[in-house]
C-alpha positions in Angstrom: 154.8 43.0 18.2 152.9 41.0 15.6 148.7 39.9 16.8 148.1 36.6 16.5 145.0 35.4 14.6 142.1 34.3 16.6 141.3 30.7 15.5 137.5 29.3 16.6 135.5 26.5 16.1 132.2 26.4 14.8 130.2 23.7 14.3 133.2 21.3 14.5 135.2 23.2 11.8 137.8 25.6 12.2 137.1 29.3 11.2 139.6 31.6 10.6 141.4 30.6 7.8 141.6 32.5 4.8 140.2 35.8 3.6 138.5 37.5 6.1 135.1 37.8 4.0 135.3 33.7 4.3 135.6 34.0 7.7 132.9 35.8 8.6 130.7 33.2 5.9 132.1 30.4 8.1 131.2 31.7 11.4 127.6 32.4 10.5 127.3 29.3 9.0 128.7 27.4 11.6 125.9 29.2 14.0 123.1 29.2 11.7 123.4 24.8 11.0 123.8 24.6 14.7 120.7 26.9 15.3 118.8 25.2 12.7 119.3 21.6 14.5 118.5 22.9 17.7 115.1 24.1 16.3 114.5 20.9 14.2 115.4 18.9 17.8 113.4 20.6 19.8 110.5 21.2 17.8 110.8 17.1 16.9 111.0 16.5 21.1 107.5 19.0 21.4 105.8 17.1 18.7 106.8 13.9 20.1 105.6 15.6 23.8 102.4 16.2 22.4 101.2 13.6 20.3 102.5 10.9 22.3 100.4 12.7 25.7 97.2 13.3 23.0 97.4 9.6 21.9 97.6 8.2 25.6 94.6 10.2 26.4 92.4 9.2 23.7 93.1 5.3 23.4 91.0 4.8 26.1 88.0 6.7 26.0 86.0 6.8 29.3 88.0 3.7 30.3 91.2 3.5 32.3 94.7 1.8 32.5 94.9 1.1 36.2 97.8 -0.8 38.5 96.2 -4.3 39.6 98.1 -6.9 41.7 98.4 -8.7 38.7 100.0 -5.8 36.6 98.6 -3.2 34.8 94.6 -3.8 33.6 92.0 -1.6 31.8 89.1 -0.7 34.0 86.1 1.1 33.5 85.7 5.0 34.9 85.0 3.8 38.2 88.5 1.6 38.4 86.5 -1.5 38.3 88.6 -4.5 36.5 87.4 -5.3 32.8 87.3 -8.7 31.9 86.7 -10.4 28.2 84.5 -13.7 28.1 86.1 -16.6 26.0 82.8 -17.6 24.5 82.0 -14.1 23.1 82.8 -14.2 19.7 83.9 -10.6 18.0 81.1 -8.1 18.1 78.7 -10.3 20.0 77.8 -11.0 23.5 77.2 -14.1 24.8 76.6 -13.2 28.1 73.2 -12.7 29.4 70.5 -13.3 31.6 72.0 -14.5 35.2 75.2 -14.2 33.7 75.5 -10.8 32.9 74.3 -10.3 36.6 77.4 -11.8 37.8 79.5 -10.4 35.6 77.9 -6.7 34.4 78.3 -5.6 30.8 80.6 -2.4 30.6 77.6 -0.4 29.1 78.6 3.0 27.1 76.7 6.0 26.4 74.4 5.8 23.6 76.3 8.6 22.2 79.5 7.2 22.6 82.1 6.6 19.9 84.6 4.1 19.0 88.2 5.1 20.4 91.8 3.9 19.8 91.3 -0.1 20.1 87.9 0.3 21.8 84.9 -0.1 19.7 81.6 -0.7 20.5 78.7 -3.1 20.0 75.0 -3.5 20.6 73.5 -6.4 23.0 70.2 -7.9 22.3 68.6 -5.7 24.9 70.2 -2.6 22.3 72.2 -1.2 24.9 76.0 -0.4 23.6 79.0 -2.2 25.5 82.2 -1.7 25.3 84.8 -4.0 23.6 88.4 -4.1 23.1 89.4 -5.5 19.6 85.7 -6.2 18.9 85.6 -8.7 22.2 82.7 -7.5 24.6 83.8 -6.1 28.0 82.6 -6.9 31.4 82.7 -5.9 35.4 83.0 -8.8 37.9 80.5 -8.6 40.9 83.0 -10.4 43.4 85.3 -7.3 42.6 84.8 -5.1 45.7 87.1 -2.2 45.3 89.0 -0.9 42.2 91.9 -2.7 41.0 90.5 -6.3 42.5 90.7 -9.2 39.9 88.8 -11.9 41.3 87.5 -12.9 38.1 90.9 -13.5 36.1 90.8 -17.1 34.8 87.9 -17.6 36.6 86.6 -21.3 35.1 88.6 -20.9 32.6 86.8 -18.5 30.4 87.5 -15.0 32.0 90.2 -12.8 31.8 91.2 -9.3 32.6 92.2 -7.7 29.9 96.0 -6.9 30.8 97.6 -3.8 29.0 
C-alpha cells in the first residue's frame, strides 16, 4: 500500500512539494510571515489604542467635551457651556466690566499650561482665561445646569463653541 503525501497550506502557498528539507523551510516560513503580521497588527492596533485614548485626554485640559441639546460642546470642569465672543479678537478679551458678569471668563490656574487647541491668555485684571484657537472663553450666567446653552447666538455675537 503506497502513503500518500500530506499536502498543507501555509500562508496561502502549498507546502509539500519537493525535497523534504524544502518542505520543512516552507512550513516555517509560512508560520513565521504569518506570526510576524500578527505581531506587526496587533502591536499597530495597541499603539493606535493608546495614543488615540492619550491624545483624547490631553486636548482638553481641565475642560470637557459634553452632550448639549444642540450637539456636542466644550464645557468647563463643572459642565458649564463655553461660549466665544465675536468681538474678541485672538488673544484678547474684550469682555469686561458688566459684561464679564453676565457672561464669566473661563479663568485657569495661574500655573496652567497650554493644551492641544487650548491656549491661554492674560485679561487686563492679569488673571489667565482660557481660549480655544487664541479666541477667549466664557460661561453664560442664564445657564443653570450643565449642558444648558442659553447663550448660543445670543445678539448675535455669542456662540458655543461646538466640537
Amino acid at each position: 500500500m503506497k502513503q500518500a503525501a500530506a499536502v498543507f497550506v501555509v500562508g496561502g502557498r502549498r507546502a509539500g512539494r519537493g525535497r523534504p528539507e524544502n518542505r520543512r523551510r516552507q512550513h516555517k516560513m509560512g508560520d513565521i510571515m504569518t506570526y510576524r503580521h500578527v505581531l506587526a497588527l496587533g502591536a499597530a492596533i495597541a499603539l493606535g489604542v493608546t495614543f488615540g485614548a492619550a491624545r483624547a485626554d490631553e486636548d482638553y485640559g481641565p475642560l470637557q467635551v459634553i452632550e448639549a441639546a444642540s450637539g456636542k460642546v466644550l464645557a468647563d470642569p463643572k459642565g458649564m457651556t463655553l461660549y466665544t465672543f465675536d468681538k474678541d479678537v485672538e488673544g484678547k478679551s474684550n469682555c469686561t466690566g458688566e459684561c464679564a458678569e453676565y457672561w464669566p471668563p473661563a479663568l485657569a490656574a495661574a500655573d496652567a499650561k497650554p493644551v492641544g487647541d487650548l491656549t491661554l491668555i492674560k485679561r487686563d485684571d492679569g488673571k489667565l482665561q482660557w481660549a480655544d484657537d487664541g479666541k477667549p472663553l466664557y460661561t453664560y450666567i442664564d445657564d443653570k445646569k450643565p449642558g444648558d446653552v442659553m447663550g448660543d447666538g445670543k445678539n448675535d455675537v455669542w456662540h458655543a463653541v461646538k466640537e
